[in-house]
C-alpha positions in Angstrom: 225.7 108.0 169.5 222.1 107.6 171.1 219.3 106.8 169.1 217.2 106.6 172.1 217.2 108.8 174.7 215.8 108.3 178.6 212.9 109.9 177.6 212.3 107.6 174.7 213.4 104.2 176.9 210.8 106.0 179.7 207.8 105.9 176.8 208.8 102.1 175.6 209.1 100.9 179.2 205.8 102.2 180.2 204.1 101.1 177.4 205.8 97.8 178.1 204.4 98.3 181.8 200.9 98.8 179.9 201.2 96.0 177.7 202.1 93.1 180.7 200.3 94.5 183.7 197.2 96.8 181.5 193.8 95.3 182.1 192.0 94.2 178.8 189.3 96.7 179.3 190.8 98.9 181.7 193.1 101.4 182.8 196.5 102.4 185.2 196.5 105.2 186.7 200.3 107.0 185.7 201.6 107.3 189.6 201.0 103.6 189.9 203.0 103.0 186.0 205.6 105.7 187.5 205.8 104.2 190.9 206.5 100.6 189.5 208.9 102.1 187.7 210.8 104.5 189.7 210.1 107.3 187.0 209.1 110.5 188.2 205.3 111.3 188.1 205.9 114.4 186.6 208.1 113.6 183.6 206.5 110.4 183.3 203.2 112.8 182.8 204.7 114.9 179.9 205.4 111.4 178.4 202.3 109.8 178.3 200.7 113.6 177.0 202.8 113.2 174.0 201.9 109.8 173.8 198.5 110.3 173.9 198.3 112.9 171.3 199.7 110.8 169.2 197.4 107.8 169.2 199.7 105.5 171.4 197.7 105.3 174.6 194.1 106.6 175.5 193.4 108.6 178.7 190.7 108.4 181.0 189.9 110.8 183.8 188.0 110.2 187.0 187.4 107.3 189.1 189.1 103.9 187.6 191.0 106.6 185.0 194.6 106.3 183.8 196.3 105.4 180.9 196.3 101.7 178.3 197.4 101.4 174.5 195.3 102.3 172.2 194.9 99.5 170.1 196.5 96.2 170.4 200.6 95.8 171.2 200.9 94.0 168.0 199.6 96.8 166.0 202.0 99.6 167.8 205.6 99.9 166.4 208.4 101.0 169.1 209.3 103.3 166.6 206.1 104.9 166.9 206.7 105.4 170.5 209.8 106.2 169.9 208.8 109.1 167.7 205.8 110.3 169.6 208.6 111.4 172.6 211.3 112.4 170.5 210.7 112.9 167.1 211.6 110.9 163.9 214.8 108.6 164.4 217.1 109.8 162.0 220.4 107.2 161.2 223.1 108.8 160.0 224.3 108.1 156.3 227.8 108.0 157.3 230.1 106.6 160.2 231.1 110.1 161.1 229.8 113.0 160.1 230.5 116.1 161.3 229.6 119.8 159.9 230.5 123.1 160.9 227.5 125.9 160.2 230.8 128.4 159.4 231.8 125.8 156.3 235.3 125.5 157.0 235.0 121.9 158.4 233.1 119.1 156.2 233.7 115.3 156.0 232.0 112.3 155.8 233.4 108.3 156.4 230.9 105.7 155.1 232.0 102.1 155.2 229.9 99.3 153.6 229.5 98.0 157.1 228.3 101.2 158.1 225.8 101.6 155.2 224.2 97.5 155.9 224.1 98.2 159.9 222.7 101.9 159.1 219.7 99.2 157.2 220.1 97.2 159.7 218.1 99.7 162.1 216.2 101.1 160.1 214.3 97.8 159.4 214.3 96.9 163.1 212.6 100.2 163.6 210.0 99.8 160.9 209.2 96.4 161.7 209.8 95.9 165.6 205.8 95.6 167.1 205.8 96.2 171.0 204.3 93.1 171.5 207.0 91.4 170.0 210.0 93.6 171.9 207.6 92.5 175.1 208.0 88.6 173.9 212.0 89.0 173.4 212.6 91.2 176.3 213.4 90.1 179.7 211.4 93.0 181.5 211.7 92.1 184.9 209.6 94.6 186.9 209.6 92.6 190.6 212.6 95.3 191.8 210.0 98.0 190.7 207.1 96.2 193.3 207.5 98.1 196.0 203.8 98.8 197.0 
């Protein structure tokens, strides 16, 4: 089971990227986030669209353009991120769940430890800042310096 996809890790590690490297008042331009990286300018492009319509990171075009967070990392949950890219994070209720559209096949396993891990995420995802994944996180990024 994923509950974040590439695509997702893409938008939390360059908003990570944004959140280490960003100037305070300025902007990155998206081949430079992409380049340090190693994600591709073009799929790195669609991510940063959909985080930007959603209110994660502000765009500027032109000369000294790019991309920074819009507001401050300690404001931004991952889950936000998370969602902006992917859509809401659902959990499942249930260890295994499994359903067949035809209705012949229907069953469902929930454990306690299932249902207190299930909360377990949840609250990491409503409460997790990206400032704060940025102070617990070892995000090295000297492989990605390759200028």
């Amino acid at each position: 089971m994923k509950i974040v996809s590439k695509t997702g890790a893409y938008g939390v590690l360059a908003c990570l990227y944004l959140d280490k490297y960003g100037p305070v008042s300025g902007y990155i331009s998206v081949r430079e986030i992409g380049r340090r990286l190693q994600i591709p300018y073009s799929y790195l492009s669609k991510i940063i669209q959909l985080l930007s319509s959603k209110g994660v990171v502000k765009t500027k075009r032109g000369s000294g353009g790019g991309i920074a967070l819009d507001g401050a990392s300690s404001q931004i949950l991952v889950k936000s991120i998370i969602e902006a890219v992917e859509g809401p994070i659902i959990v499942p209720d249930s260890f295994i769940e499994q359903e067949e559209h035809t209705g012949s096949l229907q069953f469902m396993i929930t454990i306690d430890e299932w249902t207190s891990l299930k909360e377990q995420i949840e609250n990491m995802f409503n409460t997790l800042t990206l400032d704060r994944l940025s102070s617990i996180t070892q995000v090295s990024l000297t492989k990605c310096n390759k200028d």
